[in-house]
C-alpha positions, 0 to 999 in steps of 0.5 A: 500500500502506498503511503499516501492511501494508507495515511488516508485509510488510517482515520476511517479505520480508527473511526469503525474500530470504534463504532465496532466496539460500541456497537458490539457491546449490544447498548439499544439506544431509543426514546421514552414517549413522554419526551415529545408528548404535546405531539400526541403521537400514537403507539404506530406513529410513534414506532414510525417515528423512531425508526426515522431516527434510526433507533433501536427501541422505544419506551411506551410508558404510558397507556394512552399511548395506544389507540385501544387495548383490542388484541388485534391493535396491539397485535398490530403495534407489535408487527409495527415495531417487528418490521422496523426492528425495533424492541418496545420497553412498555408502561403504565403509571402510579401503582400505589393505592396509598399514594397522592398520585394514584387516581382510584376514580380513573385507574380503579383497583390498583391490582387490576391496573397493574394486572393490565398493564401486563397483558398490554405489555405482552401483547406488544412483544414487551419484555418490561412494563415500567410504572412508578410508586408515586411523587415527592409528595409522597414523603410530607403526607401523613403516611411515612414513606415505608407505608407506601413503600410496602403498600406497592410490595403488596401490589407486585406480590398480588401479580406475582403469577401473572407477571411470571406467566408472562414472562413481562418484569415489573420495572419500577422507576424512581419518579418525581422524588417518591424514592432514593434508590436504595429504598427502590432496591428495598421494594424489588427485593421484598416483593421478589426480584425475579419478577420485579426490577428497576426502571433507572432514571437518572433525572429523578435523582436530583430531588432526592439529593442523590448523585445519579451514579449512585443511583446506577451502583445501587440499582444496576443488579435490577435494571432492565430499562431507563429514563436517561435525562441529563441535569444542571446542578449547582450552588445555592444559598439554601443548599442547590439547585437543579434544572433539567436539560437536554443530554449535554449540556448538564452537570452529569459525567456521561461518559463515565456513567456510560462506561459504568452502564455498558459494564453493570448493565449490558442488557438494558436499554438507553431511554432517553427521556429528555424533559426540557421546559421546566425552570430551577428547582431550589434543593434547600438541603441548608436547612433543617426542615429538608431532612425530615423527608430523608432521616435516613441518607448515607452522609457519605451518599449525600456528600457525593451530590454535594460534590456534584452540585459544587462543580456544577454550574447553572445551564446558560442556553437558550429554553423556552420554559413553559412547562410550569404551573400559571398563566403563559402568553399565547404561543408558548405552549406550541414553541414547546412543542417544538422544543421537545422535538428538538431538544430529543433529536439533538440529544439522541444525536449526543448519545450516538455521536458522542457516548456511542450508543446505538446500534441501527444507525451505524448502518 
């Protein structure tokens, strides 16, 4: 070979060397649905549009997200996501009885809620069905947060069977500040790990106080699927504060949780579940009334979101935020809209380009 070609093949060879290893390593890199729900896409649409991206799965984490629960539909849904070849995580939402965020009058008997969700996720080819315990609220109530915490073991333990038979895991997420990751661990555990597991997210931690790579060391024996979100963490006079951004353009290390992921948890999914929109939330750890809602985090746990948060530096880009409570001016609502595509599409774009995930669209 002369030396002029060889010098020229040398980058191309580095380049799919690279995109060998990254691929070999099996990562299937998709979305969570609830990433562009102003969209209002449903379970076909959706599949069609994951597979514009040239992605490898996709989470369906609610039940609204299908146009019926008729067997032939779904049936249909499967098919979809067979011949774009791409494998669906599903989901459903809170299964707490006890929780402020479970809705008795819609979602009727917690138990048969779950119990549906199953045969949903089933009957879409869905190995997991991830749903959640309930919300930050959940620990300032009048019940303490291990009431809750074994009302949901009572629920997976009633399914039990059902979930087995179906060869469908129950991936419980860490949601909206309901739970640390040890206290997830301590459900999957009790109810029984062989049919019961994690949904990772890694934007959830914030308002727990919990460095995300804590998060992933605790949970990744169980993990089966996630919702990978990327957030801006930093200094406050009351202790920090967090705002969650497109993946990039945070404080969260994701190479290096990539690294840890690839090694502790080989064969589950990357979600992204991108949420942008929101303004800062202050984490008033300073003061005293903040640890009534956490009596019981590791020192050394906390002291490593501490450390996250000091090297943290609040996000400076550009945001519509829109995604709060009150009155907004006319055309905010739909400049979200389009801001969530965007924000996905350039995030997935990150997590291929720049942490090697994916597999499709390496071609």
């Amino acid at each position: 070979m002369m030396r002029r070609t060889f010098l020229k093949s040398m980058p191309a060879a580095a380049a799919g060397a690279a995109a060998g290893a990254a691929a070999e390593s099996g990562v299937k890199l998709g979305f969570d649905t609830y990433s562009i729900r102003d969209y209002r896409w449903k379970a076909i649409q959706l599949l069609d549009y994951a597979a514009s991206l040239k992605l490898d799965t996709i989470q369906f984490s609610s039940m609204g997200d299908y146009e019926s629960y008729e067997p032939a539909y779904l049936a249909k849904v499967k098919e979809t996501a067979a011949r774009h070849g791409i494998s669906i995580d599903a989901g459903t939402g809170c299964i707490c009885p006890s929780s402020q965020s479970y809705r008795r009058d819609t979602q009727g008997d917690p138990v048969e809620y779950v119990r549906k969700g199953l045969r949903v996720a089933h009957a879409v080819g869905s190995a997991s069905m991830r749903c959640y315990m309930g919300s930050s609220a959940d620990r300032h109530g009048a019940l303490p947060i291990e009431a809750h915490m074994d009302n949901t073991v009572k629920v997976f333990q009633a399914v039990r069977g059902e979930a087995q038979d179906l060869g469908v895991k129950i991936a419980l997420e860490n949601h909206s500040g309901d739970m640390q990751a040890r206290e997830v661990r301590t459900i999957i555990e009790e109810a029984g790990k062989d049919y019961v597991a994690s949904c990772l997210d890694t934007g959830n931690p914030m308002w727990v106080v919990e460095d995300p790579m804590v998060s992933l060391e605790i949970l990744a024996p169980y993990v089966v699927t996630t919702h990978i979100r990327d957030s801006a963490v930093f200094e406050h006079p009351r202790g920090a504060a967090a705002q969650w951004v497109a993946l990039g353009d945070g404080s969260i290390d994701f190479k290096a949780f990539v690294a840890a992921f690839r090694r502790l948890c080989p064969q589950a999914s990357v979600q992204l579940e991108v949420i942008t929109g929101r303004p800062p939330q202050v984490l008033p750890y300073l003061e005293a009334d903040f640890w009534k809602a956490f009596p019981k985090m590791p020192a050394a746990e906390f002291a490593r979101f501490v450390a996250l948060a000091k090297n943290g530096r609040p996000f400076m880009g550009s945001m519509i935020i829109a995604d709060a409570p009150g009155r907004q001016p006319e055309g905010y609502r739909e400049a979200l809209k389009e801001q969530q595509k965007f924000d996905l599409e350039r995030s997935l774009e990150y997590a291929k380009k720049q942490l090697g995930l994916g597999i499709h669209w390496r071609g």
